[in-house]
PALUMFI-350430 format. One record per residue (C-alpha): residue in one letter; residue number from 1; x, y, z. Coordinates in steps of 0.2 Angstrom, whole numbers, plus 5000, padded with zeros to 4 digits. Layout:
# residues N
[a, NUM, [X, Y, Z]];
...
***
This chain:
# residues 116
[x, 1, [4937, 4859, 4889]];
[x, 2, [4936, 4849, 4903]];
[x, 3, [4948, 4837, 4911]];
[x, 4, [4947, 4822, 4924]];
[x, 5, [4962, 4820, 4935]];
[x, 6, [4962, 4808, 4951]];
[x, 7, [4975, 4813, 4966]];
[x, 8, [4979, 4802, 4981]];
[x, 9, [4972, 4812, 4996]];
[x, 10, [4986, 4822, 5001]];
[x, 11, [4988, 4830, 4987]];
[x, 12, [4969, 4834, 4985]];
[x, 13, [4967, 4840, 5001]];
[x, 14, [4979, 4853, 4997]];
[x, 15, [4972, 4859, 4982]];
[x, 16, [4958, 4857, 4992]];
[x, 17, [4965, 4870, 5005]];
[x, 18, [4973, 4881, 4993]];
[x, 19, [4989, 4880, 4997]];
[x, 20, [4995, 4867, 4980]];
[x, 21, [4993, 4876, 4965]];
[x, 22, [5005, 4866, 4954]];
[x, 23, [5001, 4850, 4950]];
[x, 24, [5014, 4840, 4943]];
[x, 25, [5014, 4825, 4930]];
[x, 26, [5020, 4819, 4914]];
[x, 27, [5019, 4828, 4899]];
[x, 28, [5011, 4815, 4888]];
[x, 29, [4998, 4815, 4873]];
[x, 30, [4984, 4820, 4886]];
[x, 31, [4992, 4832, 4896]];
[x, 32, [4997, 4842, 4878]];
[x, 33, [4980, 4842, 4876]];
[x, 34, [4977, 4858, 4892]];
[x, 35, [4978, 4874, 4889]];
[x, 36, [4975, 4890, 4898]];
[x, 37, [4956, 4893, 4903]];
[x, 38, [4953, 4874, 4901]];
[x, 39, [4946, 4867, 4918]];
[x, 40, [4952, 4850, 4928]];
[x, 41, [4940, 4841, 4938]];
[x, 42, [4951, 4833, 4951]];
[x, 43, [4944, 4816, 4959]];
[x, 44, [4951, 4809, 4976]];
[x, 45, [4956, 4791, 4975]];
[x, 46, [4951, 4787, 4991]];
[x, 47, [4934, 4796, 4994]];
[x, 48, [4929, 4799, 4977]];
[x, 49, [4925, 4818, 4984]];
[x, 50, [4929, 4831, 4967]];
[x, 51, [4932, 4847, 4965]];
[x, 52, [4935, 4860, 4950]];
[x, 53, [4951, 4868, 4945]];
[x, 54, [4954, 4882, 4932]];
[x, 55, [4971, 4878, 4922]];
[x, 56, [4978, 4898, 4924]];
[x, 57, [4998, 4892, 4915]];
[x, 58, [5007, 4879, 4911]];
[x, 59, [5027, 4877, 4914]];
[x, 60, [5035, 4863, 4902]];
[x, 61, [5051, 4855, 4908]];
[x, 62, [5062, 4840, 4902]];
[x, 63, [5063, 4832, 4921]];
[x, 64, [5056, 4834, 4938]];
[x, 65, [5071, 4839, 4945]];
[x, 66, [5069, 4855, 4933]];
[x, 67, [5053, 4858, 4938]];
[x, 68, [5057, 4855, 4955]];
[x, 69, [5070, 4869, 4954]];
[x, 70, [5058, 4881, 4948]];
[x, 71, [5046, 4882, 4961]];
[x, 72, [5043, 4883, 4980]];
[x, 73, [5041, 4868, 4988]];
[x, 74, [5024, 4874, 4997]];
[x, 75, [5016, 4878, 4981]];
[x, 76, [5020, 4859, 4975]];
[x, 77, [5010, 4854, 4989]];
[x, 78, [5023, 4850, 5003]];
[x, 79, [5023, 4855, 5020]];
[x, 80, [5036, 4869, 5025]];
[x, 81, [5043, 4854, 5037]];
[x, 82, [5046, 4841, 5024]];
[x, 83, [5060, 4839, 5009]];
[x, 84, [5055, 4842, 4993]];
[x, 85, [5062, 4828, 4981]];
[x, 86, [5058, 4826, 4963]];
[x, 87, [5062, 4808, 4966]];
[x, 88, [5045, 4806, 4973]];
[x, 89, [5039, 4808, 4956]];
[x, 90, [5045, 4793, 4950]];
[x, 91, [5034, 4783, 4961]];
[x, 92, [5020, 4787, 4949]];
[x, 93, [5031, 4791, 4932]];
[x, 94, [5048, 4778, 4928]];
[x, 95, [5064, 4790, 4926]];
[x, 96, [5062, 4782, 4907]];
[x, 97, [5045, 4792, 4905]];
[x, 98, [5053, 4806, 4912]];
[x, 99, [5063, 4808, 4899]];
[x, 100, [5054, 4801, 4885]];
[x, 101, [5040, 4813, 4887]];
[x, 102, [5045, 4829, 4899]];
[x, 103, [5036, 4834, 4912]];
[x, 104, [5023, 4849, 4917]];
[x, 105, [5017, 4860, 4929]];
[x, 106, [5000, 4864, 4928]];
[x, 107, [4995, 4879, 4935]];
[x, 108, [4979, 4879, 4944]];
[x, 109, [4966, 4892, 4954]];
[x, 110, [4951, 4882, 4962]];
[x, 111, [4935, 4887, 4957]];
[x, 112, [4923, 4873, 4966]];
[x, 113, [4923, 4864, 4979]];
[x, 114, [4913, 4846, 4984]];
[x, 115, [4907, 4843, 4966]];
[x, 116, [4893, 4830, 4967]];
***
C-alpha cells in the first residue's frame, strides 16, 4: 500500500539527504493502517517536490517524550548542534492527542527521489 505524507521543508530535506529515517506522528486510525514493506510518498509543503519512502519498522510509543528517549536525535532529523525536545511535537499534535492516541515512529529507507 501506498501512503501520502506532506512534511514542512526541514524535515523533507533530511529525508531527502538521508540522514532522518524516523518520522514521527501520531498514532491515529490512518497511521494503524502502515505496515512493514508499505511505501510513503512524502510531499513538501512548500515546493510540492515528492519523494518515495519504504516503511522498514514501526516503533509504537504512549508519548513523544518515549519516543524521544528511544532514538538518536540525528536519526529524528536534528542537527548534532540542536536540542532535541519532544515538545516540538506538540506544535502539530495537542498533548491531549498525545495521549488519547500514542504516538509512532515510522521507520523509513528512501527508495526515490524527485517524484513527478
Amino acid at each position: 500500500m501506498i501512503f501520502n505524507m506532506k512534511l514542512q521543508p526541514q524535515p523533507f530535506e533530511a529525508i531527502k539527504s538521508g540522514r532522518k529515517d524516523i518520522e514521527m506522528r501520531l498514532y491515529d486510525e490512518k497511521r494503524k493502517q502502515i505496515k512493514k514493506k508499505d511505501l510513503i510518498e512524502f510531499t513538501n509543503l512548500e515546493s510540492g517536490e515528492k519523494t518515495l519512502c519504504k516503511v522498514t519498522d514501526l516503533h509504537i510509543f504512549s508519548s513523544f517524550k518515549q519516543l524521544y528517549a528511544h532514538f538518536d536525535k540525528k536519526r529524528l532529523g536534528y542537527h548534532e548542534n540542536e536540542t532535541a525536545k519532544p515538545s516540538d511535537m506538540e506544535k502539530y499534535y495537542p498533548k491531549s492527542e498525545q495521549a488519547q492516541f500514542g504516538v509512532i515512529g515510522i521507520e523509513i529507507k528512501l527508495i526515490k527521489l524527485n517524484l513527478k
